[in-house]
GUPA-831554 format. One line per 3 residues: their letters; for each residue x, y, z of N, C-alpha, C. Coordinates in Angstrom, 3 decimals. Each point is the difference from the previous one (the first is absolute). Layout:
BEGIN
A> X/Y/Z/X/Y/Z/X/Y/Z; ...
# end
This chain:
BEGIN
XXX> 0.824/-1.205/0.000/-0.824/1.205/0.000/0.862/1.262/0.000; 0.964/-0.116/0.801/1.114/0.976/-0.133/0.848/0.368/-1.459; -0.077/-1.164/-0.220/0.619/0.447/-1.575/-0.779/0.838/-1.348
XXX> -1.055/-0.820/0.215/-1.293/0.580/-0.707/-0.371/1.322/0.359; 0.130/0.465/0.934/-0.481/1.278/0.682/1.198/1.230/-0.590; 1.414/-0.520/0.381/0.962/1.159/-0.443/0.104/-0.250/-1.593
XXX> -0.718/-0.991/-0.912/-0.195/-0.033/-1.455/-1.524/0.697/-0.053; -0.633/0.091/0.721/-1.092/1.057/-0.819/0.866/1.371/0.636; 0.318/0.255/0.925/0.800/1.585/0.486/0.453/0.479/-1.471
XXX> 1.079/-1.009/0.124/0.732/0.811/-1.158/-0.540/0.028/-0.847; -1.069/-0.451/-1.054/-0.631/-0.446/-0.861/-0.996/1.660/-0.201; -0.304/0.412/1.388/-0.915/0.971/-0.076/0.955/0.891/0.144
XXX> 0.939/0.517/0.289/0.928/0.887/0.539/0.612/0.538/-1.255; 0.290/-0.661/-1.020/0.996/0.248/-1.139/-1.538/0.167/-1.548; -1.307/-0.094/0.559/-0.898/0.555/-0.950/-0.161/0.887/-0.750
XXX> -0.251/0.692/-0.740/-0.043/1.295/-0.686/-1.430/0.680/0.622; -1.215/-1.082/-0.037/-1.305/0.622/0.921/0.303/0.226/1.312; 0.831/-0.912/0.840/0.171/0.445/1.185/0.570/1.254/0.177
XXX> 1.144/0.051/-0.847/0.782/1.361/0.820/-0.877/1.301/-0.775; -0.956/-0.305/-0.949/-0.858/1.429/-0.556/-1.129/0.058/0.791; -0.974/-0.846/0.343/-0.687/0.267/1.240/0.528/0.594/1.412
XXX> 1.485/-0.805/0.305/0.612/0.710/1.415/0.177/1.496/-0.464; 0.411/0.301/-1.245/0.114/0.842/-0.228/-1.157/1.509/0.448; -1.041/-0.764/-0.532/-1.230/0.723/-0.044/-0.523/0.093/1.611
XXX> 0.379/-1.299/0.603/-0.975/0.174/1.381/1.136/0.861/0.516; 0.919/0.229/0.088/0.982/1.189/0.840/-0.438/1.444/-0.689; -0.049/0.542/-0.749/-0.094/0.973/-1.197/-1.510/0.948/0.460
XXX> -1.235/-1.204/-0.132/-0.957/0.289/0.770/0.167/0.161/1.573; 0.225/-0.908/0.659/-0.118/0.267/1.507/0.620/0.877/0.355; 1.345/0.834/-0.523/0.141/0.916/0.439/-0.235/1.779/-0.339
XXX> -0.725/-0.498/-1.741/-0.789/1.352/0.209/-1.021/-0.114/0.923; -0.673/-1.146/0.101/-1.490/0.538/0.616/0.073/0.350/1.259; 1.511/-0.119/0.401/0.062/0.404/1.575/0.352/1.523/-0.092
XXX> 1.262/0.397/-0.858/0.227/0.987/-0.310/-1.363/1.127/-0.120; -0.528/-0.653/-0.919/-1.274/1.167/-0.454/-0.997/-0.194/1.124; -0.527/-0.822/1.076/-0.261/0.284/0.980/0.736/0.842/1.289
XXX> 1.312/-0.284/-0.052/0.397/1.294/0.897/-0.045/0.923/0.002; 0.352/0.243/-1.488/0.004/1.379/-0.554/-0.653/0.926/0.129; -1.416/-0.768/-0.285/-1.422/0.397/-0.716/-1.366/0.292/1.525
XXX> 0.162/-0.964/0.378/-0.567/0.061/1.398/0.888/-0.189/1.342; -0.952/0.676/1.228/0.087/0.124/1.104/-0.592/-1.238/1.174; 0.873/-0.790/-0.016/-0.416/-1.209/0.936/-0.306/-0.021/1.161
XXX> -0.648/0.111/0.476/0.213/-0.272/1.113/0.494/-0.753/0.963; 0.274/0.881/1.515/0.585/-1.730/0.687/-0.632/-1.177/0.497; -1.220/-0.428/-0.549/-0.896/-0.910/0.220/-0.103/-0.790/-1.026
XXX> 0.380/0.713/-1.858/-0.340/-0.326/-1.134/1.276/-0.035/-0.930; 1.297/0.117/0.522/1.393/0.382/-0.136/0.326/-1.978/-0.709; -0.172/-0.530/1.005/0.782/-1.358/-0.156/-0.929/-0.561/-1.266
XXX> -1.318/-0.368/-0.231/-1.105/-0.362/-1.064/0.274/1.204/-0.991; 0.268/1.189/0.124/-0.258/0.877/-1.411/1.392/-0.102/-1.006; 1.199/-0.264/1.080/1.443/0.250/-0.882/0.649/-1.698/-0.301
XXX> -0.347/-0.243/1.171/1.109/-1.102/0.025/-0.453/-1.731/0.028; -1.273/0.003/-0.646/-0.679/-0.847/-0.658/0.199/-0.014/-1.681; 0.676/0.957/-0.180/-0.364/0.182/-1.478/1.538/-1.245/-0.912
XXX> -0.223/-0.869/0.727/0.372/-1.512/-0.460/-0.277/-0.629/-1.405; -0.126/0.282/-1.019/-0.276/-1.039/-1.130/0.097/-1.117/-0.224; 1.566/-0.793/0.471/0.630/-1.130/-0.449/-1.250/-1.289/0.074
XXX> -1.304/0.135/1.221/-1.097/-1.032/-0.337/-0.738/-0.109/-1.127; -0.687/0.765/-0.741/-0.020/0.187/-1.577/0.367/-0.536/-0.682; 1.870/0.821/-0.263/0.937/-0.574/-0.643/0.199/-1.714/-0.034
XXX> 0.135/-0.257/1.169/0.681/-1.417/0.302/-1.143/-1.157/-0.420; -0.943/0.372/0.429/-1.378/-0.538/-0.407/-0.257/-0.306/-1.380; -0.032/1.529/-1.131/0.439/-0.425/-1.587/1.198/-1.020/-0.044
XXX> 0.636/0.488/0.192/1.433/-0.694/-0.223/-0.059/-1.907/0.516; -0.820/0.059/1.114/0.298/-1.082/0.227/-1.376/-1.122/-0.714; -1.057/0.750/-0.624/-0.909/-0.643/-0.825/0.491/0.312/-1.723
XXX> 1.216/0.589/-0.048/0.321/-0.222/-1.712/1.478/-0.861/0.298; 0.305/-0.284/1.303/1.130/-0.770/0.048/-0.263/-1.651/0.027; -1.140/-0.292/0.499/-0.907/-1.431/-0.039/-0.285/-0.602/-1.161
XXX> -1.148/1.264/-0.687/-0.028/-0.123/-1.024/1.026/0.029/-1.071; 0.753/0.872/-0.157/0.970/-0.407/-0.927/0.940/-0.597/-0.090; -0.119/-1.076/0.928/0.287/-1.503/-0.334/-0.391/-0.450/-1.152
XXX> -1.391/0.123/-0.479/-0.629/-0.798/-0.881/0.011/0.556/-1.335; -0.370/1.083/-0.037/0.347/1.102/-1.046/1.351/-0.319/-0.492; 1.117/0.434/0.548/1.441/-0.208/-0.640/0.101/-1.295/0.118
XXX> -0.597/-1.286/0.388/0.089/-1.370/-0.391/1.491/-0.277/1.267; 0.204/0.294/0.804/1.133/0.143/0.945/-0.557/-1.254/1.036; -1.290/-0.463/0.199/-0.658/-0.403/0.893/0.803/-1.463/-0.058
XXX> 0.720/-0.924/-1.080/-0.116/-0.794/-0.668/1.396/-0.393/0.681; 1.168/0.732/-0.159/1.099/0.296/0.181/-0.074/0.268/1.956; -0.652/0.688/0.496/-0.030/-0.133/1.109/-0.425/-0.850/0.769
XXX> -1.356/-0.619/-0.407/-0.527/-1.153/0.832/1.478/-1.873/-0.471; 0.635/0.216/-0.911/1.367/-1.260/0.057/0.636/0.646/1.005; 0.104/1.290/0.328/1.309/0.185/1.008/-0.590/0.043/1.281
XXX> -1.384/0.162/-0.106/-0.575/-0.390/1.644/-1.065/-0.795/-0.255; 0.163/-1.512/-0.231/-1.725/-0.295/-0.551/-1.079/-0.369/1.146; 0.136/0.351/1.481/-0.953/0.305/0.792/-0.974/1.165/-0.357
XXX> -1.026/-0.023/-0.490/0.006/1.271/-0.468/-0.697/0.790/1.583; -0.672/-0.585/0.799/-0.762/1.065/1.477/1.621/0.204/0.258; 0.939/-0.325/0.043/1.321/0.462/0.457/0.664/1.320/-0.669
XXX> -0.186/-0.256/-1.248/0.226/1.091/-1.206/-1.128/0.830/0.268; -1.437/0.140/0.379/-0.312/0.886/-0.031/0.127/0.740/1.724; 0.010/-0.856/0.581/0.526/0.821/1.175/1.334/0.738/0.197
XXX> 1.126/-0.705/-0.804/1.166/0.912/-0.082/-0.664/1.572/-0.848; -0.815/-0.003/-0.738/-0.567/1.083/-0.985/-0.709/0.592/1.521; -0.720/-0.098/0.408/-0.486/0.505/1.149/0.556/0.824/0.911
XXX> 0.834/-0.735/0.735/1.367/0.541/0.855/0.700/0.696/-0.626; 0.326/0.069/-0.989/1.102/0.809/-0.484/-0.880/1.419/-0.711; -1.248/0.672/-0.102/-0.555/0.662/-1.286/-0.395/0.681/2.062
XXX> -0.290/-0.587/0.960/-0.117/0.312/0.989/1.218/0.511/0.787; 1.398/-0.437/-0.129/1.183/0.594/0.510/0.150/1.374/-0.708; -0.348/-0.458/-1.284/0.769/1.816/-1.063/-1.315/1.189/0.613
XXX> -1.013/-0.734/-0.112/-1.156/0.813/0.518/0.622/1.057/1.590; 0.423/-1.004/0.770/0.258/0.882/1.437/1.532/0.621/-0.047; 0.923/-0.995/-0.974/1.033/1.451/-0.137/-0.018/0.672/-0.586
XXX> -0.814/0.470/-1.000/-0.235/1.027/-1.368/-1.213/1.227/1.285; -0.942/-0.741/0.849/-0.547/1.290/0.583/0.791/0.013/0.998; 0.899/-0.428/1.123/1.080/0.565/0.943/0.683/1.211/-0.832
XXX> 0.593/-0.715/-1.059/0.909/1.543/-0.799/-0.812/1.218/-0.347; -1.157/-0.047/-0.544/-0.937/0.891/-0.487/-0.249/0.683/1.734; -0.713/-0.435/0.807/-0.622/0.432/1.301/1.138/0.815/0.742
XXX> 1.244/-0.641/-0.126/1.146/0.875/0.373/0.326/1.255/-0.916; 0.486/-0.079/-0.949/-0.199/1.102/-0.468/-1.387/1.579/-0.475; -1.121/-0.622/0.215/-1.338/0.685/0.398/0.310/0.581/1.476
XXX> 0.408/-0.512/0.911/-0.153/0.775/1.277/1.702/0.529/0.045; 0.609/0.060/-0.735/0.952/0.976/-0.274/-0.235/1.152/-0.523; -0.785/0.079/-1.144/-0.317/0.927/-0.784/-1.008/0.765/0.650
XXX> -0.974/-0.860/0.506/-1.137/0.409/1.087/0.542/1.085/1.085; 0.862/-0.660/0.584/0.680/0.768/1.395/0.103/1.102/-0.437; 1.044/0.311/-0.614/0.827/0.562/-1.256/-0.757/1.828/0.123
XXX> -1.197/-0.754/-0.844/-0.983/1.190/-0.556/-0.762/0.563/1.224; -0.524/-1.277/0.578/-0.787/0.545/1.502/0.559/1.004/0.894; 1.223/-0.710/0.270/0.964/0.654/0.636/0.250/1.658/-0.609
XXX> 0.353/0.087/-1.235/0.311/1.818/-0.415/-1.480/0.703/-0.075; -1.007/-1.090/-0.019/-1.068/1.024/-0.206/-0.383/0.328/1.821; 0.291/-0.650/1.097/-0.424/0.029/1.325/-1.048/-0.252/0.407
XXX> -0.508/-1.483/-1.025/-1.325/-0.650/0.458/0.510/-1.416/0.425; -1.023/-0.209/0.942/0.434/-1.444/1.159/0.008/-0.931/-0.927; 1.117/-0.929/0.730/0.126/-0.910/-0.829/-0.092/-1.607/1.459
XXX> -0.434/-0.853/-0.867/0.085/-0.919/1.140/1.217/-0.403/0.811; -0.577/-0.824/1.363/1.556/-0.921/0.847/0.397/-0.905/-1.393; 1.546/-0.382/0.759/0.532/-0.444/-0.408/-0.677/-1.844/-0.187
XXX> -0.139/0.135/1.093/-1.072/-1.806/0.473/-1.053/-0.296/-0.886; -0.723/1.254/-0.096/-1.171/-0.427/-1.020/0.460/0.000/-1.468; 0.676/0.812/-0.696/0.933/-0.218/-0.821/0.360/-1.526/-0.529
XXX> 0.796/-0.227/0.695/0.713/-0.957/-0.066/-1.472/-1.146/-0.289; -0.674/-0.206/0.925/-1.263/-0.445/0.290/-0.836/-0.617/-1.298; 0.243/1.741/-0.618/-1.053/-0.203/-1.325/0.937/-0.619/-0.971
XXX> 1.444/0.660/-0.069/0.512/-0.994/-1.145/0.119/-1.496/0.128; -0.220/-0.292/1.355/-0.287/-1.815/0.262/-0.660/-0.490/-0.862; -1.499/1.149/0.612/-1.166/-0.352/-1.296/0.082/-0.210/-1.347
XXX> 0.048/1.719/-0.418/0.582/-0.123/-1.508/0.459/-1.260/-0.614; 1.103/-0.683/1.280/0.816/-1.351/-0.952/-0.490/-0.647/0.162; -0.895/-0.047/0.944/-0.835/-1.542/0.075/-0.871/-0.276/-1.106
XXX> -1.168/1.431/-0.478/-1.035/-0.073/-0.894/0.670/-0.469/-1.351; 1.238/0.470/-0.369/0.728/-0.370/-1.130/0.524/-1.592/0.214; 0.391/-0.004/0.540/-0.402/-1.824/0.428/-0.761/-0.471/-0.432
XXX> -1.067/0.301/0.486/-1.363/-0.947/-0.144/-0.438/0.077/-1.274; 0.055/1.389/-0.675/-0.491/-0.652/-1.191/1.038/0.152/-1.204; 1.086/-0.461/0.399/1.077/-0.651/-0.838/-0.354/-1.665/0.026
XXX> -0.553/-0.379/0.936/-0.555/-0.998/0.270/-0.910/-0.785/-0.482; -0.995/1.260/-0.138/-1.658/-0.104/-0.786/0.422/0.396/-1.472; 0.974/0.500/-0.512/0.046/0.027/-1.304/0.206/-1.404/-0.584
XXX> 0.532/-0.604/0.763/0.649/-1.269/-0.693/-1.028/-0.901/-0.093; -0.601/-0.572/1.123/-1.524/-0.209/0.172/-0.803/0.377/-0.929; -0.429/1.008/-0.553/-0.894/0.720/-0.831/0.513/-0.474/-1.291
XXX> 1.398/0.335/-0.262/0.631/-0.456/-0.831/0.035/-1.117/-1.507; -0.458/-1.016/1.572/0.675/-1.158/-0.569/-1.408/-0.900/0.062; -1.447/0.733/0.306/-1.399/-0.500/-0.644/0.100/0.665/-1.615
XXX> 0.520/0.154/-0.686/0.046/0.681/-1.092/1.528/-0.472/-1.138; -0.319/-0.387/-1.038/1.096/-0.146/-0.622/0.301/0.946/-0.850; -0.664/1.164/-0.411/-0.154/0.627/-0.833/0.483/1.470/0.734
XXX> 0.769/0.706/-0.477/0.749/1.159/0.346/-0.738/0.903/0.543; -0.370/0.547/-1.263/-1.053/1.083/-0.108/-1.414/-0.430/0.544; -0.650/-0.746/-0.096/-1.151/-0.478/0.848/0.393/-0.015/1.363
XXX> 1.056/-0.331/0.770/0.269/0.241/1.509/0.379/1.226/0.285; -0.063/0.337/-0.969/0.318/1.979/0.957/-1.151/0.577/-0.114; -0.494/-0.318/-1.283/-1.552/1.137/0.027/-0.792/-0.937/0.672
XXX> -0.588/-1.526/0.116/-0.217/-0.227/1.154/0.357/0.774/1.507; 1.406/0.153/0.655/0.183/0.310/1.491/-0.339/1.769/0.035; -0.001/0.574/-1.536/-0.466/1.799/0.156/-1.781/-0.187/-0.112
XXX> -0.243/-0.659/-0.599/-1.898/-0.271/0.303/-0.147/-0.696/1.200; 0.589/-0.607/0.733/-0.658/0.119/1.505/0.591/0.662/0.547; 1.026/0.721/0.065/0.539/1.382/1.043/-0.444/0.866/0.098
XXX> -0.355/0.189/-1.438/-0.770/1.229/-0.168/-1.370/0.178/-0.894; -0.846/-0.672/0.195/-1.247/-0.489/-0.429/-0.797/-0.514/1.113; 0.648/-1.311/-0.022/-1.046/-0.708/0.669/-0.242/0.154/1.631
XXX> 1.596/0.045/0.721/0.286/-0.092/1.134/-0.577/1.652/0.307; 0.354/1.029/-1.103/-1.070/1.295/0.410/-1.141/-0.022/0.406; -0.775/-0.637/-0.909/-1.587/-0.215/-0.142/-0.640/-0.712/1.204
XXX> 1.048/-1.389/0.351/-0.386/-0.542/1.186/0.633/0.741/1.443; 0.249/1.116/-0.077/0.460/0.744/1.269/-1.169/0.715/-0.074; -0.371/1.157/-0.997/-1.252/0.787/0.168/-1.170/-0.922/-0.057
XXX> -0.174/-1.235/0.018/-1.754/-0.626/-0.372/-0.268/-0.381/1.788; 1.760/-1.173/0.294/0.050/-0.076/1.271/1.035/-0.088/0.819; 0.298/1.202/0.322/1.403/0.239/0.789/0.133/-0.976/0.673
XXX> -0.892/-1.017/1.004/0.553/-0.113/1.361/0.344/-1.534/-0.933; -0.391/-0.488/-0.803/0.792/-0.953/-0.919/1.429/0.663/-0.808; -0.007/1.080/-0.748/1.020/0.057/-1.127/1.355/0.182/1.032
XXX> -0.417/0.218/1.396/1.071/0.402/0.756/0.948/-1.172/-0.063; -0.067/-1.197/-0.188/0.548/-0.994/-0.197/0.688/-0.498/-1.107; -0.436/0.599/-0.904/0.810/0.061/-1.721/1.129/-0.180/0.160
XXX> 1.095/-0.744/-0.973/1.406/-0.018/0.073/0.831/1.036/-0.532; -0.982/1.339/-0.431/0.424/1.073/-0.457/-0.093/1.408/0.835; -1.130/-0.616/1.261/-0.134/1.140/0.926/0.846/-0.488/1.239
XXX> -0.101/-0.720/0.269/0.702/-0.968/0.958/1.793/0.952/0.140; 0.161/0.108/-1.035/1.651/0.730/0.511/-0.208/1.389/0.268; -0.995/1.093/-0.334/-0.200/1.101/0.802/-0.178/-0.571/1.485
XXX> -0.371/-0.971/0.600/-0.117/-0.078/1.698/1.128/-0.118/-0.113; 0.778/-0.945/-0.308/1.599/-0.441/0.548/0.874/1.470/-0.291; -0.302/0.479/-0.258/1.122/1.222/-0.334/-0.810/1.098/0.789
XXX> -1.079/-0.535/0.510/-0.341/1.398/0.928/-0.732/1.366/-0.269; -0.469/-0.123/-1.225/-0.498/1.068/-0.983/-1.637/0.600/0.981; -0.210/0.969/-0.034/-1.184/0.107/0.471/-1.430/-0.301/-0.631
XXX> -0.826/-0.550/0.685/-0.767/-0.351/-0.514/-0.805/0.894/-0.890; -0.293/1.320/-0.308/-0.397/0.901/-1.140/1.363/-0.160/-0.912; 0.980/-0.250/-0.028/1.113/-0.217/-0.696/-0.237/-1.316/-0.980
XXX> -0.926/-0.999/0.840/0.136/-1.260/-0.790/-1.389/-0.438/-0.522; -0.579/0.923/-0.254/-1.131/-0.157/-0.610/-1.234/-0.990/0.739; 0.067/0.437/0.702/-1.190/-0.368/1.121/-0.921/0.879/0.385
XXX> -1.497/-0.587/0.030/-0.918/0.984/0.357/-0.178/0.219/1.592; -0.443/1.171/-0.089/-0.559/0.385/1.940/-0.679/-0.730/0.585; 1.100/-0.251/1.085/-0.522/-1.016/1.073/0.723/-1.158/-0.081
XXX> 0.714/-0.519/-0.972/0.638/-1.396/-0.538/1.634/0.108/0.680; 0.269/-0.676/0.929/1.384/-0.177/0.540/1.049/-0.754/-0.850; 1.249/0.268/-0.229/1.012/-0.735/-0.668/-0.070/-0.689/0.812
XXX> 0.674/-1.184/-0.801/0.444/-1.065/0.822/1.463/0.171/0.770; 0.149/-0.524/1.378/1.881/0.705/0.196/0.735/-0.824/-0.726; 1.089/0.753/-0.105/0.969/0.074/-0.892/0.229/-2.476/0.498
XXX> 0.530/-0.221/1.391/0.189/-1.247/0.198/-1.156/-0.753/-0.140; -0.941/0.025/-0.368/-1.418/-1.182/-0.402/0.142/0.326/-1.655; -0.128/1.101/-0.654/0.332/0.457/-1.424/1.255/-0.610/-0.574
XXX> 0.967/-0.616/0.413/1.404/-0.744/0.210/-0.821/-0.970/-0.552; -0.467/-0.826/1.076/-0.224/-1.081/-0.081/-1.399/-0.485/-0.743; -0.668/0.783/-0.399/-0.969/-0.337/-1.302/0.631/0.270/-0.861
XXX> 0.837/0.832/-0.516/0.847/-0.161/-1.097/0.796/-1.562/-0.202; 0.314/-0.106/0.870/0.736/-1.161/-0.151/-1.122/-1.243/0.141; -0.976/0.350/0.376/-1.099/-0.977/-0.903/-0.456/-0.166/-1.668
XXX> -0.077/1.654/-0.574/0.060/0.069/-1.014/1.281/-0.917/-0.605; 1.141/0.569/-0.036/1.164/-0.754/-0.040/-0.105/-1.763/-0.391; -0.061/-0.202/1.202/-0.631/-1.814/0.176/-0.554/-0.005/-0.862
XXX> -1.482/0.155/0.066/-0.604/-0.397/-1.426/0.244/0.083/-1.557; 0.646/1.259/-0.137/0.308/0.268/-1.066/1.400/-1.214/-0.725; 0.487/0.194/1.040/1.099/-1.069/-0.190/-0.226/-1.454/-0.304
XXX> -1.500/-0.715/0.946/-0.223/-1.535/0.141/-0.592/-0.135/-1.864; -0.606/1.336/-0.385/-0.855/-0.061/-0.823/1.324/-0.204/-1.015; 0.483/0.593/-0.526/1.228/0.615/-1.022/0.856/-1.142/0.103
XXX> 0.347/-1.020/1.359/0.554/-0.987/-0.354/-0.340/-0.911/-0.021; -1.636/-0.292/-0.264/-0.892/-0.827/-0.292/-0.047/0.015/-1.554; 0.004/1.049/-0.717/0.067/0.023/-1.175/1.357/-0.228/-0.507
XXX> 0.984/0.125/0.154/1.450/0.024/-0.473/-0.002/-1.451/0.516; 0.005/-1.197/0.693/0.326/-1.424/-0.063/-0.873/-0.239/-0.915; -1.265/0.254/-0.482/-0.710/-0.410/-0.891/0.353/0.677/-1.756
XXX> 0.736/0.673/-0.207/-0.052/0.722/-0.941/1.479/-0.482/-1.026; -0.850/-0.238/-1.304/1.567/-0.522/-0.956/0.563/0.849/-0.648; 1.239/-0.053/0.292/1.324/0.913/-0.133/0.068/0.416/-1.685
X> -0.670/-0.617/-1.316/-0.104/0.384/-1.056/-1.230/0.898/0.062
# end
């Protein structure tokens, strides 16, 4: 498993999509922090959720890790990889673990440099900026949510053989369906595997698209339904991949 694991690392590490998405999730996360410091006045109640949330790499890692599943099959690579690991729940769990490691060091680097830039600006303009504890706190978060659905990309992924059908699939329920079922019935959509990482990262609940009166879930129960999502997505995806022929 160890071997398999530092062969998908490098495998994803030396990509041309990987390093143009990392590209993009740093690029973004730190204008949108930038142009929130800049631009508005935080408060010290609304300081830690308005600047230093502004995390991308879950997004990112999420595409990345549902066109990295998939394009196994697409570039015909699937064929060549399953002789060098032919367990395949092993192969796809090394895909798992590893689309989940780049996930939490790609947002550690991003989250660190956001509350640099954050400080930075807060600091010359002489608006509060959070402790150091909670800080630190939220970028836990940040890396955790990028985790998880570095996780769920692969999962999502790998019910789909088809490239382009698994992405506009995972953007029609992010942003379609999982919408629709938050406004019809919040105290259900709160559970979505797409709302689910606003609790873990702490976002406020008018932040995460929840109606009045509807509590996030905390950030540690939101953990761990994700990682239900996860499970399933995974039992499902490698239910289909032992069944599925490699031509």
């Amino acid at each position: 498993m160890t071997a398999l694991l530092h062969a998908e690392l490098i495998k994803l590490r030396t990509t041309r999509t990987f390093l143009a998405l990392a590209g993009v999730a740093v690029g973004t996360s730190l204008l949108l922090a930038v142009l929130v410091s800049l631009l508005t006045e935080p408060t010290e109640e609304s300081v830690l959720g308005d600047v230093f949330t502004s995390d991308t790499t879950g997004l990112f890692i999420l595409i990345l890790a549902v066109v990295g599943i998939s394009g196994e099959w697409r570039h015909r690579t699937i064929t060549s990889s399953l002789l060098a690991a032919p367990d395949r729940l092993r192969f796809l769990a090394a895909k798992t673990v590893a689309f989940a490691v780049a996930g939490l060091a790609l947002s550690l680097a991003i989250s660190i440099a956001v509350a640099i830039a954050g400080f930075a600006i807060l600091t010359a303009r002489d608006l509060p900026t959070p402790a150091l504890g909670e800080l630190a706190a939220q970028i836990g978060r940040n890396g955790i949510v990028a985790m998880l659905l570095g996780a769920l990309g692969v999962g999502l992924g790998a019910l789909v053989r088809n490239q382009v059908v698994a992405i506009v699939g995972v953007l029609v329920i992010g942003l379609v369906i999982e919408p629709t079922l938050l406004a019809l019935e919040p105290e259900v959509g709160r559970f979505g595997p797409f709302t689910l990482p606003n609790a873990v990262a702490g976002i406020p609940e008018e932040d995460g698209g929840l109606g009045d009166g509807v509590e996030m879930l905390s950030p540690g129960l939101a953990a761990v339904a994700m990682l239900a999502w996860i499970g399933g997505f995974y039992a499902a995806g490698a239910t289909l991949l032992r069944r599925r022929d490699l031509d």
